[in-house]
N, C-alpha and C positions, 0 to 999 in steps of 0.2 A: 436544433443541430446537435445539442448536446449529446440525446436521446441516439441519434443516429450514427455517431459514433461510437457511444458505448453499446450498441448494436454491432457495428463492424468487428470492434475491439473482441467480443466475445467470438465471434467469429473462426474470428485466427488463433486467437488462443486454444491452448486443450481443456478437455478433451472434445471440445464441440469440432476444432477442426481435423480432426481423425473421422469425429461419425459423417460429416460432412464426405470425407474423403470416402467412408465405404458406402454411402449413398450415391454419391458421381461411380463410385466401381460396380454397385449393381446396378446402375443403370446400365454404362459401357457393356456390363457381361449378356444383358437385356437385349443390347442393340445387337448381339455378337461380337465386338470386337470383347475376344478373349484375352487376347495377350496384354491389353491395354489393363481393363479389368483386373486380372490377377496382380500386376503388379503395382496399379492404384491401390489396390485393397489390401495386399500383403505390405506395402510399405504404413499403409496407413495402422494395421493391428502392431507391425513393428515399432515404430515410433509410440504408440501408445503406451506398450508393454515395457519399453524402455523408461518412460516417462514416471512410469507410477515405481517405478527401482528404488528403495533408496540411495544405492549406487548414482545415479544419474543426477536423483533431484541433491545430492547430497554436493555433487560436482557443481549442481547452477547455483544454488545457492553461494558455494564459497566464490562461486563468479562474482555475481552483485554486492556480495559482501567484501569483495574486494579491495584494501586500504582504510575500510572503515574500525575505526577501533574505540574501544572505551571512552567516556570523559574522563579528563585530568584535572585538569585546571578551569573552572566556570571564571577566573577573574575575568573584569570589564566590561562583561557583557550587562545590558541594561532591563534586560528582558525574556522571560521566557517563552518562547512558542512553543504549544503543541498541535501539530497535523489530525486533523480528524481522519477515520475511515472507515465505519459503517455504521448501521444500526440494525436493532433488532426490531421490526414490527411485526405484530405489536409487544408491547411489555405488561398484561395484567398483573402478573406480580408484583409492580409499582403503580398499578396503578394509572396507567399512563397509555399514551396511543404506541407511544416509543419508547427507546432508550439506544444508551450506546451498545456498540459490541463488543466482545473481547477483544478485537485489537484496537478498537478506540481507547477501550479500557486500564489495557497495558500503555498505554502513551500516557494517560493519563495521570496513572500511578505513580510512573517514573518522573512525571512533572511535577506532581504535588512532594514528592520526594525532594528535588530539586528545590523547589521552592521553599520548602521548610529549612532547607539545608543555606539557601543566598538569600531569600528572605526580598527575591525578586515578584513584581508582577508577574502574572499569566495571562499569554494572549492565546484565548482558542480559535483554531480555526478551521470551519467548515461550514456550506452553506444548506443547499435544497440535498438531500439525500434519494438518489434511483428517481424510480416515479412517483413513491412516495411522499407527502403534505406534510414532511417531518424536517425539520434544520438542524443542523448538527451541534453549531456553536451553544446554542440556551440547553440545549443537555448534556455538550459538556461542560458549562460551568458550573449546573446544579452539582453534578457527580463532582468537581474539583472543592466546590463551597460546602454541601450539605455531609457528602462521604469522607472530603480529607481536610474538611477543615479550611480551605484555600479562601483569603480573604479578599486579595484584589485581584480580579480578573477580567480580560476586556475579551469581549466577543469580536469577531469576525465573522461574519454569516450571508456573504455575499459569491465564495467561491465554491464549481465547484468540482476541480481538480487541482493537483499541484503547483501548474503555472497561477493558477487564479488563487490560490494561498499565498504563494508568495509575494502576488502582485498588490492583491488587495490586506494582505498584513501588513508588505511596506508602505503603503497609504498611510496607516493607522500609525505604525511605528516611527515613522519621519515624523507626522504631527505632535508626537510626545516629545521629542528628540532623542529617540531611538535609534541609534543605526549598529548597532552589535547586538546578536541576539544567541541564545542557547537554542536552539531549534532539537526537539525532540520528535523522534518518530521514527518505525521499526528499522533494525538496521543493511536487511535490505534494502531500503526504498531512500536512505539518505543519501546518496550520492546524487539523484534524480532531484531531492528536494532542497540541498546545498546550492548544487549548482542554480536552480531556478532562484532562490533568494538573493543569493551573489550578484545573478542576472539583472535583479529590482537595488542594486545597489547597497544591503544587508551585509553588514559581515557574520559570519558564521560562526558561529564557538558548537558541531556537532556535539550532538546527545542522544547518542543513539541508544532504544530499547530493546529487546527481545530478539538477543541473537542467534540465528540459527546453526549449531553445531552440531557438524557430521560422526554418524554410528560410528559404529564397528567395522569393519571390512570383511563379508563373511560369506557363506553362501545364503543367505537366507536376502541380503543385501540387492541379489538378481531378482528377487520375484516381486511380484506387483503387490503395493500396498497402497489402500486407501489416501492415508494421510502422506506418504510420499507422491503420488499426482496432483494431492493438495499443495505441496510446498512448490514441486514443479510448476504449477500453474502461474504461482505468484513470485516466481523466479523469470519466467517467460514476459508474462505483465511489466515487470520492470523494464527489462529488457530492450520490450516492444518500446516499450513509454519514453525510454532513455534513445533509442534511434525516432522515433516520433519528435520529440524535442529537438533533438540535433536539427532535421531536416527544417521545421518550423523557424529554427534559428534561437 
């Protein structure tokens, strides 16, 4: 099921559901109807072109970044969590079938950071990775133990989205007598992953990493760039993810 989701999910996001849209419009121009065509296929190159702006992707992201700010204060909290999110297969440079990615990486950082700093546990969590025969949690504890030093740290490697992070950390975390936690992960995606922990009963002390902040305001800001449909994408993702859960409840 998992699988066929994350098939959907790609779906609708960009830019697969733009080519998606000019494939329905060559077809319709195929069948004759023209006017349908043109305008399936001109909205679809529009939205596209808009997307990859940094203009555009600069506005969704201050969207989902919405309210989210710095840490201040880590007092009370008993525990640190960090959210996995992807990996790189394979890894020969280490040696290995796997490893994490850069922005598993960056959560990471900011955790072992954290931790040196409270001198709390670390709890990682993530479980199977895509289709891949790879588990998130046991690489990243190596990278928290072996790379920064991190001495205690508890895996979680049973979820494998955000609801299931926070379902299955609160598991782990009630049996310690855990219920305040520093929750780390990009700051994007925390409002989606507060809320899901709050949900399991967790209180939340945010720790948000790698904030995305918007250019310049320029002409060059209109035209389409790579890494702005990149941030686009994962502005949208949220978004989706954040009305998916609502409806879920």
């Amino acid at each position: 099921m998992i699988y066929v989701l994350g098939f959907i999910k790609q779906l609708i996001l960009p830019p697969a559901l733009f080519m998606v849209g000019l494939v329905v419009a060559g077809v319709l121009l195929w069948r004759g109807r023209l006017r349908a065509a043109h305008w399936l296929g001109g909205a679809s190159l529009a939205a596209l072109w808009l997307l990859s702006t940094p203009l555009v992707s600069d506005g969704l992201m201050g969207l989902v970044q919405w309210g989210v700010a710095p840490l201040e204060d880590p007092k009370g909290a008993g525990a640190i969590v960090v959210l996995s999110a992807g990996a790189n297969v394979p890894a020969p440079e280490y040696g290995a079938a796997a490893s994490v990615d850069a922005q598993t990486l960056e959560r990471l950082r900011y955790g072992a950071r954290l931790a040196r700093e409270t001198h709390l546990p670390v709890l990682v969590s993530g479980g199977k990775w895509s289709l891949e025969e790879v588990t998130m949690a046991p690489m990243m504890a190596e990278v928290l133990t072996r790379d920064f030093g991190v001495e205690e740290v508890w895996h979680e490697d049973r979820s494998r989205a955000t609801r299931g992070n926070a379902a299955f950390s609160a598991e782990m975390l009630k049996a310690r007598g855990v219920d305040r936690v520093l929750l780390v992960t990009h700051a994007w995606h925390m409002k989606r992953a507060q809320a899901a922990f709050e949900r399991e009963g967790i209180e939340v002390i945010p720790a948000p990493t790698a904030f995305e902040r918007p250019g310049h305001f320029g002409l060059g800001s209109l035209f389409p760039q790579a890494k702005a449909l990149h941030r686009s994408y994962y502005a949208a993702h949220e978004l989706v993810g954040r009305v998916w859960y609502a409806l879920l409840g």
